[in-house]
ZAFI-546576 format. One record per residue (C-alpha): residue number from 0; residue in one letter; x, y, z. Coordinates in Angstrom, 1 decimal. Last residue first. Layout:
REM ZAFI-546576
+-----+-----+--------+--------+--------+
|   n | res |      x |      y |      z |
+-----+-----+--------+--------+--------+
| NUM |   A |      X |      Y |      Z |
...
+-----+-----+--------+--------+--------+
REM end
This chain:
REM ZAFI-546576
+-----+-----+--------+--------+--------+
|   n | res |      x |      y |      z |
+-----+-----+--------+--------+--------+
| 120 |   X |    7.5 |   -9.1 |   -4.5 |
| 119 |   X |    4.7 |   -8.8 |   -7.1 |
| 118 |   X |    6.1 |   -7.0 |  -10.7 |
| 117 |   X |    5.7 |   -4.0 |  -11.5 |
| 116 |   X |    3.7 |   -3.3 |  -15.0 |
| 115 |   X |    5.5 |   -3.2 |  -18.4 |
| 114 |   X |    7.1 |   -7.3 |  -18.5 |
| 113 |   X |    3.5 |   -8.2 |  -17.7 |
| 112 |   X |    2.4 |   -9.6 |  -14.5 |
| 111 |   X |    1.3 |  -13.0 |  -13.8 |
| 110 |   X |   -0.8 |  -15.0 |  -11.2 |
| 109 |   X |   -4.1 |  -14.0 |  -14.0 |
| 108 |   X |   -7.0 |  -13.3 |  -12.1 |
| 107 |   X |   -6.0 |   -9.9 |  -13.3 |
| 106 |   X |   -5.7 |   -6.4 |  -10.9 |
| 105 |   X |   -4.2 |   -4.2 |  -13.1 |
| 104 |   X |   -0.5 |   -3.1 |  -12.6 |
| 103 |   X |    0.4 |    0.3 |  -14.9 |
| 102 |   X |   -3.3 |    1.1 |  -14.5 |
| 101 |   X |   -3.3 |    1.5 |  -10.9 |
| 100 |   X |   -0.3 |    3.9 |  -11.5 |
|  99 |   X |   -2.1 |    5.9 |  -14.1 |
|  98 |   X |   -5.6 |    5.8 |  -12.2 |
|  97 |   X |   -3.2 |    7.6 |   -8.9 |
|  96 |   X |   -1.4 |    9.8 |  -11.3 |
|  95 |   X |   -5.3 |   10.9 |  -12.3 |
|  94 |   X |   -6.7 |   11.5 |   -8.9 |
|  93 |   X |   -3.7 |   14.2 |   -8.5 |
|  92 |   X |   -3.0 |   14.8 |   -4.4 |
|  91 |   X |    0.7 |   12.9 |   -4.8 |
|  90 |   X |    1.8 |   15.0 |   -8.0 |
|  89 |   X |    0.6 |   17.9 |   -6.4 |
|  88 |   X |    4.2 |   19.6 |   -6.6 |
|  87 |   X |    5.4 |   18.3 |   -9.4 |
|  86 |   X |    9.0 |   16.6 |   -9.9 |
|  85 |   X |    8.0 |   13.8 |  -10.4 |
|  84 |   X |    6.8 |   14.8 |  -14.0 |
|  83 |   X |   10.1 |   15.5 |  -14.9 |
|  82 |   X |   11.0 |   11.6 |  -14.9 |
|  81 |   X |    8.8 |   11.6 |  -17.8 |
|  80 |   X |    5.8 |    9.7 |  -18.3 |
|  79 |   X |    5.9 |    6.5 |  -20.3 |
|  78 |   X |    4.2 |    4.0 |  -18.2 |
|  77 |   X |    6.8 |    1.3 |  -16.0 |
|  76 |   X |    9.7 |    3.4 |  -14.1 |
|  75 |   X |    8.2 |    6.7 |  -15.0 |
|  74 |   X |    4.4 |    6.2 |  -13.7 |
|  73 |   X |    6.1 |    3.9 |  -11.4 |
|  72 |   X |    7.8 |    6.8 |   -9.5 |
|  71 |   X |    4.4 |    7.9 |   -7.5 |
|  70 |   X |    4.7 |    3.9 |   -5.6 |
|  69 |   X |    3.0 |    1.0 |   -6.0 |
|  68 |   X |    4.0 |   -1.7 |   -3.1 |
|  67 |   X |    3.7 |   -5.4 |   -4.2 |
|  66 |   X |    2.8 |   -8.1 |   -1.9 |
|  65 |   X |    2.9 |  -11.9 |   -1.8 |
|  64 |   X |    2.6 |  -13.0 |    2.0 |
|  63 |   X |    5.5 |  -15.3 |    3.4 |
|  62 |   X |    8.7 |  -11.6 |    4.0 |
|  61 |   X |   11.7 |  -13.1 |    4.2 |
|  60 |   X |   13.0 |   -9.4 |    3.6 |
|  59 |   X |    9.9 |   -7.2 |    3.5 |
|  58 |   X |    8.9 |   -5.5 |    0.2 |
|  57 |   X |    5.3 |   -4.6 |    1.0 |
|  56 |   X |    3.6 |   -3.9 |    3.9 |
|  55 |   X |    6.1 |   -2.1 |    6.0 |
|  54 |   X |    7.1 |    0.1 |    2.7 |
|  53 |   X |    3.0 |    0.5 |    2.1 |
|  52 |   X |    3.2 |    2.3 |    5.2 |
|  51 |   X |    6.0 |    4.6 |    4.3 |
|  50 |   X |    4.4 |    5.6 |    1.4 |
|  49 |   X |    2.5 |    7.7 |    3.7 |
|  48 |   X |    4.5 |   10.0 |    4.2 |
|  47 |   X |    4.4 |   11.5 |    0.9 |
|  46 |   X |    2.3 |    8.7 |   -1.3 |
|  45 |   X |    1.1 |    5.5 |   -0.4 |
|  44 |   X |    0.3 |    2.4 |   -1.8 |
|  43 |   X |    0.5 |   -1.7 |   -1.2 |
|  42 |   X |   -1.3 |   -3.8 |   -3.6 |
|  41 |   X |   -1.8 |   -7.3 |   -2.0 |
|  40 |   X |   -1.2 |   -9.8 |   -4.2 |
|  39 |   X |   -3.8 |  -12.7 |   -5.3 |
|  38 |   X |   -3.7 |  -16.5 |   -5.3 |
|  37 |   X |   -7.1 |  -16.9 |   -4.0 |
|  36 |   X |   -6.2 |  -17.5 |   -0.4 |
|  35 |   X |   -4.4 |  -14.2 |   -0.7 |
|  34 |   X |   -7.0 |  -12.5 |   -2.3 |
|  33 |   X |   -9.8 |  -14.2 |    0.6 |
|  32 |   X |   -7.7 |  -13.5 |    3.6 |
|  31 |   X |   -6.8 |   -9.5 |    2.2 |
|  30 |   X |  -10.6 |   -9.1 |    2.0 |
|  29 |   X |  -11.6 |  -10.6 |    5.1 |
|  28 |   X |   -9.4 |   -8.7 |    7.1 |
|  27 |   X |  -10.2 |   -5.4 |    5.2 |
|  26 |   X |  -13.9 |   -6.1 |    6.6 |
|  25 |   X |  -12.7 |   -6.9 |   10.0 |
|  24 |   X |  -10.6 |   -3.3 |   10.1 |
|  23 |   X |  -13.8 |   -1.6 |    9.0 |
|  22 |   X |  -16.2 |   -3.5 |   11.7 |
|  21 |   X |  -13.7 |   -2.2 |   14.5 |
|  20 |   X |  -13.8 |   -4.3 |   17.4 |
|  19 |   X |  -10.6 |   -6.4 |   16.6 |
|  18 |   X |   -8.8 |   -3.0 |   16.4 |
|  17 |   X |  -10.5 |   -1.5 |   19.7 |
|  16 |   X |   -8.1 |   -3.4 |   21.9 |
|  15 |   X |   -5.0 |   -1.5 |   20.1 |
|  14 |   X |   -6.5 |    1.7 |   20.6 |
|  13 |   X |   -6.6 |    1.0 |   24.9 |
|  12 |   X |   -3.3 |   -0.9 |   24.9 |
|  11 |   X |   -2.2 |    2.7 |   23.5 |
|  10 |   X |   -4.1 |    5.3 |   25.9 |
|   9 |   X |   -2.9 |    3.0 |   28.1 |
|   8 |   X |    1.0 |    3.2 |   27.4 |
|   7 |   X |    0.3 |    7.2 |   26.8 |
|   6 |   X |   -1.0 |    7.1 |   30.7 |
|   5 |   X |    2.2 |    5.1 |   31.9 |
|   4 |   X |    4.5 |    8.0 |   30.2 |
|   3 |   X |    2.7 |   10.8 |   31.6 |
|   2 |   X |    2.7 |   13.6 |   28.6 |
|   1 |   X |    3.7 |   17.2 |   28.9 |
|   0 |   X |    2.6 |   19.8 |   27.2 |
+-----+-----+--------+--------+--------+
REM end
């Protein structure tokens, strides 16, 4: 296959133009706006590749906008699972690691965290 540099440059400018359109994108918008404008944190998560997503979100140096990444590890690092448990294959597909982890930091109206759950970057 091959690909026409100038036509992948379009196709780009051309996805990039629809974000503003996107009634999905504006609704996230709105909701980071009104956390952080509230005093919240944005909760950043991935798993497998994807984690690297919540790594651009969360984490940055000198980065202004409070943000904490969750990652698979925390159910070791801050809840009392063992470090074997990482080491399963479905871990990232398992509806339940994901209620542990969002467990292990709440969502509070409180500004802190406690000394168990991650802390806000």
């Amino acid at each position: 296959m091959t690909v026409n540099p100038q036509d992948f440059v379009e196709h780009i400018a051309r996805l990039v133009r629809t974000i503003p359109e996107d009634p999905e994108i504006s609704r996230a918008a709105d909701l980071f706006t009104k956390a952080l404008t509230g005093g919240g944190v944005i909760q950043a998560f991935g798993s497998g590749h994807s984690e690297a997503v919540a790594m651009e979100i969360a984490g940055r140096a000198g980065g202004l906008v409070p943000t904490n990444r969750l990652a698979l590890r925390d159910i070791v690092r801050y809840g009392d699972a063992p470090a074997s448990e990482l080491d399963r294959y479905d871990l990232e597909r398992d509806p339940a690691v994901a209620r542990q982890i969002l467990d292990l930091a709440p969502p509070s109206s409180s500004r802190t965290c406690s000394s168990s759950s991650p802390t806000p970057a």
